[in-house]
MIKEPA-416994 format. One record per atom (N, C-alpha, C, O): z negated, y, x negated. Coordinates in steps of 0.001 Angstrom, whole numbers, plus 524288, in hexadecimal, padded with zeros to 5 digits. Layout:
// MIKEPA-416994
ZYX/...
***
This chain:
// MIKEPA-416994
800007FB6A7FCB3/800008000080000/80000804D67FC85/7FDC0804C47F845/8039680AD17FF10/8019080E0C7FB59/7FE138117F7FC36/7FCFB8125F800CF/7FBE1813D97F8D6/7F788815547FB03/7F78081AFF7FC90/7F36881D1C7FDF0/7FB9781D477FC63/7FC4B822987FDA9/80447822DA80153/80835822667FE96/8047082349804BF/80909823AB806FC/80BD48299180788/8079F82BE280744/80E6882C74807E8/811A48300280AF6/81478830BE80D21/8184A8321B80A8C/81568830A28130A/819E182FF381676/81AD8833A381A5B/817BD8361781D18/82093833AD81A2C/821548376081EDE/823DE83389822B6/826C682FD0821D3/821EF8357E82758/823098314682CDF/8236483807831DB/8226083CB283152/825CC833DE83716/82706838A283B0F/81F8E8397083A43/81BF983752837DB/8208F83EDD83ED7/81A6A841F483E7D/8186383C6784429/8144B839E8843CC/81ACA83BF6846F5/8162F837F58491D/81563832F2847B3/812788302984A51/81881830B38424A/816A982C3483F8E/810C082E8C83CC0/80CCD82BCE83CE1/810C4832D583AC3/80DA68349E837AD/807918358C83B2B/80307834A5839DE/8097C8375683F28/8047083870843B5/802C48337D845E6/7FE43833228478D/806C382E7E8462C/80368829CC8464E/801BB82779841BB/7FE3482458842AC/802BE827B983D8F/7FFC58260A839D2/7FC6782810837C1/7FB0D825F2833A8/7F9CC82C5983932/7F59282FCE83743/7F11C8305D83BB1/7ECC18323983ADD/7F3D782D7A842F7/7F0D583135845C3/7EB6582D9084670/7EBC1828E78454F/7E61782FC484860/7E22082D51848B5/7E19882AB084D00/7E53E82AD585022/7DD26827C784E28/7DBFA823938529C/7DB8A827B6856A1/7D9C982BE88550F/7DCFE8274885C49/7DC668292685F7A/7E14382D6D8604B/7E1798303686435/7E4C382D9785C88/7E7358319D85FF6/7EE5482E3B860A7/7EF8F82A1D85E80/7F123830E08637B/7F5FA82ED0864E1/7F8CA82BD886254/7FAB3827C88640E/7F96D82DCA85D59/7FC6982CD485A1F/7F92D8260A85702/7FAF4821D08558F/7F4EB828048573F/7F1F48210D85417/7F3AC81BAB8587E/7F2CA81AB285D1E/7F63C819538549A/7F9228147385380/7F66A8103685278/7F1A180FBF8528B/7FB3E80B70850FC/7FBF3808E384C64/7FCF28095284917/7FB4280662845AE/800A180D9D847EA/8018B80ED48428F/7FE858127B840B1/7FE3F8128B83BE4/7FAE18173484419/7F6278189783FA2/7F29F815D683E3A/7F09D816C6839F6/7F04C8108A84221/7ED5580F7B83F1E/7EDD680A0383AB8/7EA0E808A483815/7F25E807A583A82/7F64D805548357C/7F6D98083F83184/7F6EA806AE82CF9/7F75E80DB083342/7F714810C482CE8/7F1A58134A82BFE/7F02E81501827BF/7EF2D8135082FEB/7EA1D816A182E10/7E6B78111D82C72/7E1FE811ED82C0C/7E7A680E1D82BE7/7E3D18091682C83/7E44980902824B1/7E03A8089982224/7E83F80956822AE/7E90B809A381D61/7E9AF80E5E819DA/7E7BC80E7681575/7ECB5812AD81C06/7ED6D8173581A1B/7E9B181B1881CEF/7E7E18196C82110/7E8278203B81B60/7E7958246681BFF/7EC808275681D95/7F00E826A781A6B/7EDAF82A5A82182/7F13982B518227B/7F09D830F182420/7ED80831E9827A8/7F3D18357F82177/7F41D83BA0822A1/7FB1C83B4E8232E/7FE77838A6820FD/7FB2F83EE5826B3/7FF878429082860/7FD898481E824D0/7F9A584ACD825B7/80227848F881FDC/801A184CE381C54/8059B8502881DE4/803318544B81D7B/80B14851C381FCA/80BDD855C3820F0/811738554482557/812FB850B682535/81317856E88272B/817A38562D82C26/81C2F858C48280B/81C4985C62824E1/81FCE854D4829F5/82433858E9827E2/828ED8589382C1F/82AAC8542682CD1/82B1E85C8D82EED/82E2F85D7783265/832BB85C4C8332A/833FE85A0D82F1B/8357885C5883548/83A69856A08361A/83F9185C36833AB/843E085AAF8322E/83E6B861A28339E/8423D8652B832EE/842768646782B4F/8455A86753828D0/83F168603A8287C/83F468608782384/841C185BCC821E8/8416885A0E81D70/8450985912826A7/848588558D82675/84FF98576782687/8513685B59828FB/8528C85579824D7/856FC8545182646/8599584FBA82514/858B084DFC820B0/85CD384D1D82813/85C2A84F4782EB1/8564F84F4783114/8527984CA782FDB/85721853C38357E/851E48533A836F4/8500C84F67839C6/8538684CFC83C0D/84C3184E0A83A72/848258480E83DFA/847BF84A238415F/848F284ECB84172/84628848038450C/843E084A5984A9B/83DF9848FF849BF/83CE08469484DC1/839E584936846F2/834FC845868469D/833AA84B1883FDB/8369284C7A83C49/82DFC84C8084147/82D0B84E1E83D58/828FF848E3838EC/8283384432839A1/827C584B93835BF/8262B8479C8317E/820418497882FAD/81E3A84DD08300C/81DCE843AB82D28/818F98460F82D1E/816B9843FC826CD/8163383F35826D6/815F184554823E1/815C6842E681C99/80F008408E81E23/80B3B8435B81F2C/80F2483AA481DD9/80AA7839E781E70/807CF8362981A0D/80A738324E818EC/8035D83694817A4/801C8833AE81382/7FF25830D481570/7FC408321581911/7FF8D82A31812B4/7FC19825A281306/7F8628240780F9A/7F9A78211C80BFF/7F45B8255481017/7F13A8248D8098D/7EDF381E6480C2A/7EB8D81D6281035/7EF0981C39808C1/7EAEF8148E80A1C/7E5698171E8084C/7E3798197380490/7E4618159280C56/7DD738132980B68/7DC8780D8280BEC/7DFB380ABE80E40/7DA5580C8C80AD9/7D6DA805DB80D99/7D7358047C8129C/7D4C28069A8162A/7DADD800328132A/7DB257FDAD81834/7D6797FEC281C6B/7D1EE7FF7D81B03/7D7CE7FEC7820BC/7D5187FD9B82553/7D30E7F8D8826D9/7CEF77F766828EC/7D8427F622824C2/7D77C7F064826C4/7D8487EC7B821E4/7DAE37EE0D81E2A/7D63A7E7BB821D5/7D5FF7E35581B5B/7DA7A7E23181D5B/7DB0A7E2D982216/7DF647DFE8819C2/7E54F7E076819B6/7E28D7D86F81D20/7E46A7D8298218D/7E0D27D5C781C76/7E0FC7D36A8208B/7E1397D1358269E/7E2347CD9F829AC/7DF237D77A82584/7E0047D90A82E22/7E2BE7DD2C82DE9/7E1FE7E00D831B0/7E5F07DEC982AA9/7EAD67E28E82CB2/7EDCE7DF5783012/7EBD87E09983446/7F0377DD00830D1/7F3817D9498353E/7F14F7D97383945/7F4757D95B83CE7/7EAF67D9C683B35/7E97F7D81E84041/7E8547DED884105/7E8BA7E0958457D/7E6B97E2F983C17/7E5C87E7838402C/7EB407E9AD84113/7EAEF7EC598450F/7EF947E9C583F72/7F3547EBC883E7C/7F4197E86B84729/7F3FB7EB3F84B0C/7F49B7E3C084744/7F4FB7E13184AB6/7F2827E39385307/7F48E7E42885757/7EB2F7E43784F88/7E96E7E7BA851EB/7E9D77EC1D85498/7E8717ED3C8590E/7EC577EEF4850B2/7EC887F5D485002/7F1627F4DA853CB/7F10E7F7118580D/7F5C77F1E7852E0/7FBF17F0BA855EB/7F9FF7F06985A54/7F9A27F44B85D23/7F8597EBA485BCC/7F6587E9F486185/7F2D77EDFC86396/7F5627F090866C1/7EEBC7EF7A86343/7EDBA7F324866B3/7EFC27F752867D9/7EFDA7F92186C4E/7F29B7FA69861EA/7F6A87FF3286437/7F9CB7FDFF8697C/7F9FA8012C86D17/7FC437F91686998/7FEF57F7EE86EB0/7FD1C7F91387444/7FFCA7F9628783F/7F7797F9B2873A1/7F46F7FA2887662/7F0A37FE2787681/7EBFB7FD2C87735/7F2E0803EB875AA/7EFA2808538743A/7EB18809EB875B6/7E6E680A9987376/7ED8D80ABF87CA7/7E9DD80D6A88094/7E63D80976881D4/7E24680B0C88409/7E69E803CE880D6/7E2558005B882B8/7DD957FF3A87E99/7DDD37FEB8879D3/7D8D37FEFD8824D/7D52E7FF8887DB9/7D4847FA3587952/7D6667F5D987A17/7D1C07FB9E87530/7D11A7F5DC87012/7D29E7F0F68722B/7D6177EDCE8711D/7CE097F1468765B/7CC677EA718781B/7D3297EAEC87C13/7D6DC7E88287A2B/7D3B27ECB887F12/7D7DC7EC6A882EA/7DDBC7EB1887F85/7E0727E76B88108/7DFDB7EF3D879A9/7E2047EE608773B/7E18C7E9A5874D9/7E5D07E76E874F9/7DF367E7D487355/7DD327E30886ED8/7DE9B7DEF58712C/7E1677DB8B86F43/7DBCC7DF03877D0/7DE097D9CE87AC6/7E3427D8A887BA6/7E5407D44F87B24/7E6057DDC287D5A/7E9A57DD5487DC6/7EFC37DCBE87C39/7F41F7DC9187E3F/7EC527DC7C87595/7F14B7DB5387182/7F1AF7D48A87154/7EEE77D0CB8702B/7F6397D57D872FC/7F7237CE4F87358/7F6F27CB1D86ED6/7F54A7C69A86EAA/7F9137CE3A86A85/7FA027CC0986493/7F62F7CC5A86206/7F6107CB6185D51/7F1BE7CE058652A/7EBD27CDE2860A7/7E7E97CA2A86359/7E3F67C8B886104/7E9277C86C868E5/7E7BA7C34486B28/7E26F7C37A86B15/7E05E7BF718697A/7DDF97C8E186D05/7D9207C90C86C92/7D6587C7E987493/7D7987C91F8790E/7D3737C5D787293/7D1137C5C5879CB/7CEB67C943878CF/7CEB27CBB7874AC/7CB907CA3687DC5/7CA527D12087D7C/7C4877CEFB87ADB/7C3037D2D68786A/7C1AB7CBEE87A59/7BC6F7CAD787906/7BE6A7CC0887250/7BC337CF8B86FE3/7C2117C9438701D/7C25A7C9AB86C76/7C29A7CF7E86986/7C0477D154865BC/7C6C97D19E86D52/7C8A47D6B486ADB/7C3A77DAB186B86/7C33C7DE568686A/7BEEC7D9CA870A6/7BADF7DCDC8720F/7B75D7DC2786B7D/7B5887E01086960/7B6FA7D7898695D/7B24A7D50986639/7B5A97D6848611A/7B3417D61C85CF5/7BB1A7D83D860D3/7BD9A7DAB385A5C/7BB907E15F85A68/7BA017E3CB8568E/7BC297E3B186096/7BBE77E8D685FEB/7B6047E98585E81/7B4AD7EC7185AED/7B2A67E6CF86157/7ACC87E86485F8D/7AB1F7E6E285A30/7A76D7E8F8857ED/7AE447E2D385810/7AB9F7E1F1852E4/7AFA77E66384FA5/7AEBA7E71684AFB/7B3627E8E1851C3/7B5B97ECEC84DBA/7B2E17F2A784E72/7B2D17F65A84B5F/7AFEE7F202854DD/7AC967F81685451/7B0857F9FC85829/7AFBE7FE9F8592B/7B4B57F7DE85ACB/7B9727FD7A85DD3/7B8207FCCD8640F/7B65A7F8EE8664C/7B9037FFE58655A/7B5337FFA486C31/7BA667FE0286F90/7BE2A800F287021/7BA137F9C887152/7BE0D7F81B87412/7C0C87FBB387812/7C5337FA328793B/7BF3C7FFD787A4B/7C2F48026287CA5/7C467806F787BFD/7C59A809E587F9B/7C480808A487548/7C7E180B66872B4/7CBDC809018728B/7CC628046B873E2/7CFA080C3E870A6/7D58880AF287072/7D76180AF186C66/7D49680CA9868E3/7DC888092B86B0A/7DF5780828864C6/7DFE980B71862FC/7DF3B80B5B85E39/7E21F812698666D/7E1DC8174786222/7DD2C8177086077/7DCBA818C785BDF/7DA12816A986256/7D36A8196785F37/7D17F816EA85B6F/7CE948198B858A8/7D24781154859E9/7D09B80F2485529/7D34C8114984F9A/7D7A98133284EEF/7D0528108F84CEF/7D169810E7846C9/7D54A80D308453F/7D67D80952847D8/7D76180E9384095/7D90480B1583E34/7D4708069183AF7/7D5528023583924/7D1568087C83B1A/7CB54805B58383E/7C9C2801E583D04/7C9EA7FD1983CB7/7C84A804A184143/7C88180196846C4/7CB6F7FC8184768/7C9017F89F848E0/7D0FA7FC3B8464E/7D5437F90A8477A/7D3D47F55E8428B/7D2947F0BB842C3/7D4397F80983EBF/7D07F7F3A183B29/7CC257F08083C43/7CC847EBC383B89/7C8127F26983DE9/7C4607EF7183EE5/7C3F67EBDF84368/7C0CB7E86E84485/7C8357EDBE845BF/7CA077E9AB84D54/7CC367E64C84862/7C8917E3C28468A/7CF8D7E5B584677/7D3297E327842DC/7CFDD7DE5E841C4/7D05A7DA4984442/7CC9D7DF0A83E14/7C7A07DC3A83B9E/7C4F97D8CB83F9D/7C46B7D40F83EFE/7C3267DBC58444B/7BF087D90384801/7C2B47D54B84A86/7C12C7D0CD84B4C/7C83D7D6F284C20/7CC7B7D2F584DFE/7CB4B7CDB984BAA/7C8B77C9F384D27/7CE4E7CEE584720/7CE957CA6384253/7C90A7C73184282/7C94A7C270841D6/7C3DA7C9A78436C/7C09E7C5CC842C6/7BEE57C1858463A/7BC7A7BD7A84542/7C22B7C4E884DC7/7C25E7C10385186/7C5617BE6B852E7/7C5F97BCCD85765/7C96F7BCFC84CE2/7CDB67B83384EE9/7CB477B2DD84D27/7CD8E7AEBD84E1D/
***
């Protein structure tokens, strides 16, 4: 991995990969990149400093690595996690969790991962952390 990135992407790639838990823009893909990188939006640059011009302005954003979120052994199941419930935004943890078919949890199960991870079952997938999704990650894995 490197440990310092610089990229320019459109301005709302940049606003989902930077934005925090709870607001519109938080994803899967902020918290896939916030789970490993640190992630700033350093400066916009306007689509008129193109030719031809874009229709999409641009946003120069740096990736600096920190220390995983998650042990590279349960990257597959939070990466898995984080997928499946996005599908399922507006529904809360436990409601999401059950209802991902490909993670095959009964609701006792998925009730007894969220409490041993600490996340209150009827919060929702924008509001967790990427640290959060880690630790559902972990408590998953320990009730298979």
């Amino acid at each position: 991995m490197f440990p310092l990135m610089v990229l320019m992407v459109q301005r709302e790639v940049a606003e989902r990969l930077a934005a925090p838990p709870g607001t519109k823009q938080y994803g899967v893909l902020s918290v896939l990149a916030q789970a490993h990188m640190a992630v700033e939006n350093v400066s916009q640059v306007s689509r008129t400093c193109f030719y031809p011009q874009p229709q999409v302005d641009s946003t120069l954003v740096r990736l600096t690595a920190r220390g995983s979120v998650v042990e590279e052994r349960l990257e597959s199941a939070f990466a898995s996690v984080v997928r499946a419930v996005f599908r399922q935004r507006r529904k809360t943890m436990l409601n999401a969790l059950t209802a991902a078919a490909e993670l095959e949890l009964t609701r006792e199960d998925a009730s007894r991962a969220l409490d041993e991870a600490g996340i209150d079952p009827g919060r929702r997938p924008g509001a967790l952390s990427a640290e959060e999704f880690a630790a559902l990650a972990r408590a998953l894995k320990r009730t298979d």
